[in-house]
Structure formats: C-alpha cells, structure tokens
N, C-alpha and C positions, 0 to 999 in steps of 0.2 A: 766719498763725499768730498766736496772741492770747497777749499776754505781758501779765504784772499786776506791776508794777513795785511792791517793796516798801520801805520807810524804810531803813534803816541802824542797826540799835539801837546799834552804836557809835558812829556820827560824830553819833548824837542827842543822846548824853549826854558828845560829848567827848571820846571815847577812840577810843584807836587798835587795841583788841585787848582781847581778853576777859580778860589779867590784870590790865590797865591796871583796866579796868571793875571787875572783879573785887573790886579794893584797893579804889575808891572806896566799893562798896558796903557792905564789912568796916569800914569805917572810918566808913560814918553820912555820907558828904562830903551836905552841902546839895545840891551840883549833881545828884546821883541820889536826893533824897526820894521823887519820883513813884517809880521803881523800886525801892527797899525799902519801900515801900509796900506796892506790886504782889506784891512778893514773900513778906510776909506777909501778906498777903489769900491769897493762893495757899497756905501749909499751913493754911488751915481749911476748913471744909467747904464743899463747892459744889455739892453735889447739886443737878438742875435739880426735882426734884420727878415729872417728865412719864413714863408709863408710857408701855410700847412701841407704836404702830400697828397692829392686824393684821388691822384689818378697816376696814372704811369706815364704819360706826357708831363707830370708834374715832375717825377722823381728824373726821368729824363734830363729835363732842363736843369734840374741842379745838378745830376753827374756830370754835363756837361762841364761847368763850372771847374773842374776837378782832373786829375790824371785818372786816364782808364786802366783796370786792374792790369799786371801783366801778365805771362804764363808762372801758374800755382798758387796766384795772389788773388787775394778775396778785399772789399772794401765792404763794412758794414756804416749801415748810418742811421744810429740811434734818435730817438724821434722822442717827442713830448705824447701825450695825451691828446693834446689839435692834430697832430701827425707834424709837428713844425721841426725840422732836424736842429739836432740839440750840438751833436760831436759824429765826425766822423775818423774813423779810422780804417786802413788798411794794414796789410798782416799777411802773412805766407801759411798757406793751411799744413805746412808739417811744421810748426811753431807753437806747441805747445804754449810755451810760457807766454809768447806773445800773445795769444788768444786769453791769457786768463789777463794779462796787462791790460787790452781791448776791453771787455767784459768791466773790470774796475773801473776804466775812464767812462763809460755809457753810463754807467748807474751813477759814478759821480757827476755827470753832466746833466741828470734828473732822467737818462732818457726809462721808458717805461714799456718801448715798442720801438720796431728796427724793420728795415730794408738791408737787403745786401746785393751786390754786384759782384758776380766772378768773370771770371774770363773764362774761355769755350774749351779752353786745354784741360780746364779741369776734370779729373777722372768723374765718370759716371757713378753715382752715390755720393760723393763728397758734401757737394750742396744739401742733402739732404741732410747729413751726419751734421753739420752746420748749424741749420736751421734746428735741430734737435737739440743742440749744446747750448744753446740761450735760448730756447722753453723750458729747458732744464730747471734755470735760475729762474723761472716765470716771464723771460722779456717775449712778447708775443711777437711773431715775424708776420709783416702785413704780407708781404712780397719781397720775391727774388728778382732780381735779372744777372740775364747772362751776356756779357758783351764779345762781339766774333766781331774781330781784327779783319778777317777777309770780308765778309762781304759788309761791312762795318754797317751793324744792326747791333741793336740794344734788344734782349726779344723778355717781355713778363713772366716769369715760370706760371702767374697764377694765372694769364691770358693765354698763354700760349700762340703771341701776336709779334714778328719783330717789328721795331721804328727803324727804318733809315735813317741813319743818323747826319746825312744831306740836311735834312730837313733841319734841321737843328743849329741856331749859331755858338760854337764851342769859342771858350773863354776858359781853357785851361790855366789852371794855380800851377804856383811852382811845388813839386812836388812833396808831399810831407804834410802841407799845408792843410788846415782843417777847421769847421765854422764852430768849435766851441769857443765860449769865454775864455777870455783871459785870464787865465785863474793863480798865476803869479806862481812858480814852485807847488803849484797842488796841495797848500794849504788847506785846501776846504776838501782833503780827501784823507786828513789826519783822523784816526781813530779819537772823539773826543771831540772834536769839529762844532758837532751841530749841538754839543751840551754846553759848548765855552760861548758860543754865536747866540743862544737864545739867551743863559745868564748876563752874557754882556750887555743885550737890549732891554733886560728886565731891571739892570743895575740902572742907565743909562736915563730908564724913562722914570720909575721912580724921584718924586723929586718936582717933577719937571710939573705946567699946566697944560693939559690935557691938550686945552682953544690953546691961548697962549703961546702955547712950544709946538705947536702943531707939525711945523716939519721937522723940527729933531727929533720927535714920535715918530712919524713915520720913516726918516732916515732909519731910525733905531729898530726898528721892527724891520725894515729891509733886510740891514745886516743880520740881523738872530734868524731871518726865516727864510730867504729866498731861497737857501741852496739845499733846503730841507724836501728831500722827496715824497713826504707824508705829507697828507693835511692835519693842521697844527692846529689847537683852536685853544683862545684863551682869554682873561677877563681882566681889563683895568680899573681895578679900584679906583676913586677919587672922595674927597671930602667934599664939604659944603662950596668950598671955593674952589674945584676943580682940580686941586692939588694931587697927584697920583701918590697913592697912599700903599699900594702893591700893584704886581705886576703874577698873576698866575696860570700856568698852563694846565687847560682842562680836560684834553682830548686828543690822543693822536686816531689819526685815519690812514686811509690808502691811498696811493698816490694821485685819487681822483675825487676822493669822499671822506668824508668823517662824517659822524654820530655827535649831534649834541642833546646830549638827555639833558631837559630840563629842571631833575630834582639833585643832577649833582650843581645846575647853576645855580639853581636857589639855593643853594645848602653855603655854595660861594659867599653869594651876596649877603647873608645871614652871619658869617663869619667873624664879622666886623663890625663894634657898632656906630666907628667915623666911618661909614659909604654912604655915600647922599648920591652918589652919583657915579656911572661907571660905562665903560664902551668895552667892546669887546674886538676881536683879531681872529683873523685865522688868513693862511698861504694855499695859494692856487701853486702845485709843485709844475703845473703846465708853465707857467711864468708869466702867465698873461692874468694879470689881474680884473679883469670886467667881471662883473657879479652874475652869476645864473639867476635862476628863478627858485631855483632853491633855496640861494642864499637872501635872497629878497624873502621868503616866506618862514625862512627860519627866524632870522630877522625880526619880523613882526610879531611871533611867537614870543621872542624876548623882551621884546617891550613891553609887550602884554605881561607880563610874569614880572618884569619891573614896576612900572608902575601900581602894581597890587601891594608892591611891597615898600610903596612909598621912594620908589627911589629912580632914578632919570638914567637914560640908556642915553646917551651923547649921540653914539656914531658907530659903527660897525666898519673896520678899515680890514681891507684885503690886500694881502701880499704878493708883489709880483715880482718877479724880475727888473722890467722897465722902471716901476712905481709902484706905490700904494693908493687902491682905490678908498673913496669913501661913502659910503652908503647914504650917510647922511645929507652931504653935501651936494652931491651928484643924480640922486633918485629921489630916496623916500622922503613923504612931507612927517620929520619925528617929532 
C-alpha cells in the first residue's frame, strides 16, 4: 500500500491545535505572515481560466499550449469533475518518487480525473502500467495520447485516430510551467489544511450578519471550503436579528455529491432555542459554483422543513473557486 506522507500545518507554524493557530492568525503574529497571506489570496478570485475536455481536439489544443513530452517522459493533466484541467504535470516514468509527488499535486489541485500524454519512445506496456497507478488511488483516466516527434501527430489511445498537429496553432510555455493555482509554498497541501480553513471561516462568520456582512460570509466560506475535494455541507445558525449565532458542519460527501438527511437537519435547527433563522452552505470541489437541479430541489426541501418549524431559511450559498453562488439571490423566489 502507498501512503503519501503529508507536513503538519500545525507543528509548521508552531502550534499545537487549531485554536492556538487560530489566535496567531487573528492577531497578524509575524510567525504565520506566509498563512495570512495565503489566506487572503484565497478570498479573491481564482478561476483557472481552462474550459472543460470533451473531446480530443479539446485536450489537443491545451497540450498545445505546453512543452510535448520528451523520450521516457509522460505529462499527466489532472482534471475537475466538468473535465476542466486543474494541474498539470510531467515526470520521467522510471521516477518513482516523482510519480508519487505528481499524484499528491492532482489530488491537492481537487483534480478527481486525468488525461495523459507520452511520447511514442515509450516502451510497449508502460502506458498502460500508468494508467493502472492512478485508478489505483480511484483517479479515473478519461484518455491517453501519444505524441510521435516524427511524423508529428497527437494519436487518442481511446480513438485510435492521430491529429496532425499542422492543424493546430502551438503556443508553447516555458517549460515546467503548469495551469494550477497559485498555491503559495503548498500550504493547502499541509496535513490539517482543510480542519484549520473550515474552523477559521466558522470563527470568522460567527458574529458577523448574515444580510449585513454578506460578502465577509462569503469571502469566509471561500477560504474554509474551496480547496476541499469533498462536498461539505453545513448550517448557519442566526437569531432574531440575523446575527450568526453558530456556524456547523453537517455532512461530508464525494468529490461530486453529498447526502443531506433531513432529520439530522432538523435535529440541528432544534438545537438551539435563539434560531429564528438560518441559511445553509455547501462546495462544488469542481470549483465552479452554479447550482444543479439538485441543489435547487434540495433546497426547497429545506425550506419546507423550516418553515414548519417556525424558522426562516435566508439563502443557500455554494462554494466555488471563482465565488460563492447564492440561491436566494440569483434563482429561487424564498
């Protein structure tokens, strides 16, 4: 079994526990600059730019973009849930260690699914062995290609079709170069990461009104959730006057879905007897925050179950990368 040993984002910065952390950060201490850094870089925008894959004329035109593999070198390009590339990387397939590096950046870059590109030297089996080593860890390979130098064709392992690559205008990067986030020292790949990032937005929003503070809510839920590969889903307390009174997480899911039972949300909103009113969250780990039709239906369910219980559903905000959507504001009449 292959285990990927990760830092410590507490014992990195010093602290013994995510309040401890917590305080330093609220307080500006010098010893956590890099991480309030991080943390504002993280409520602006970070859209990677990259539209979805859905063809091999698509994946095409982005390798383009890119240096093509050389002899022994493989480029993998980990992908969202839309198929939208997340990070890419290259790597030498007798490089052990660098394959399990590669592997660590995809999953920390949210990606959930992958394309790869080798070049045509590579021995016969390889790709496959490849393709095998990240369905291992669950990441699904949509598609291969293979790139030949000589008669310079891209060809689909899964079409068995080459593209002339004539056809194509190439806009190669300087090499190394790669479309993930900026993720500053790979702080958000510390062991601890995504317990310090949701406590800090649940410290954050408590406190605060709901209307009122609307975009430090949503900053604050960016930073606690964006770079969480699960779907998260969870419920903001408020008082009579909107005042957020807790902040709790109800549910994790899969990197494309969660479960929200409705008798652990009631049991929530029963918890307390200052809730007069309360909105709920949850992160699309695609990073694209627009609301499915699920979440629109789920949605209504909860209002329904609110309002029985005497108490006011605000707004239902979705985590993205670029932004936070909000249901209320943008769709449903609540």
């Amino acid at each position: 079994m292959t285990v990927i040993q990760l830092d410590n984002l507490y014992e990195h910065f010093g602290c013994a526990s995510k309040e401890e952390l917590y305080q330093k950060v609220a307080t500006d201490d010098v010893s956590v600059r890099s991480l309030v850094d991080f943390l504002d870089f993280s409520k602006g925008e970070m859209n990677s730019g990259e539209k979805g894959i859905s063809s091999p004329q698509d994946f095409i035109e982005f390798a383009m973009k890119n240096k093509m593999p050389t002899e022994d070198e493989m480029v993998s390009v980990f992908s969202s849930t839309k198929n939208e590339p997340l990070h890419l990387s290259r790597y030498s397939i007798h490089d052990q260690i660098g394959l399990k590096k590669v592997l660590k950046e995809g999953l920390n870059a949210g990606g959930v699914s992958m394309f790869y590109l080798s070049n045509s030297s590579i021995p016969n089996g390889k790709e496959a062995e490849m393709d095998n080593y990240f369905k291992t860890f669950g990441i699904e390979v949509l598609d291969g290609f293979c790139f030949d130098e000589f008669n310079n064709t891209i060809t689909s392992i899964k079409e068995r079709l080459p593209y002339h690559l004539d056809k194509y205008v190439s806009s190669n990067l300087a090499e190394g170069n790669s479309i993930t986030y900026d993720l500053q020292n790979d702080i958000n790949t510390y062991q601890g990461f995504d317990e310090f990032t949701s406590y800090f937005a649940h410290q954050e929003i408590v406190g605060s009104h709901v209307m009122n503070d609307n975009a430090k809510l949503k900053r604050s839920l960016k930073v606690g959730y964006q770079y969480d590969w699960q779907e998260s889903f969870g419920v903001i307390a408020c008082d009579s006057d909107g005042k957020v009174v807790s902040v709790n997480e109800l549910f994790k899911g899969s990197p494309n879905a969660s479960v929200v039972d409705k008798k652990v949300f009631t049991k929530e909103l029963l918890s307390r007897e200052d809730v007069s009113k309360v909105a709920v969250f949850h992160n699309h780990p695609s990073g694209r925050p627009e609301p499915s039709l699920e979440d629109m239906n789920v949605t209504k369910g909860l209002k329904e179950v609110s309002e029985k219980l005497d108490i006011q559903l605000l707004d239902h905000f979705i985590v993205g990368k670029r932004n936070v959507f909000q249901l209320q504001r943008n769709i449903l009449n609540m």
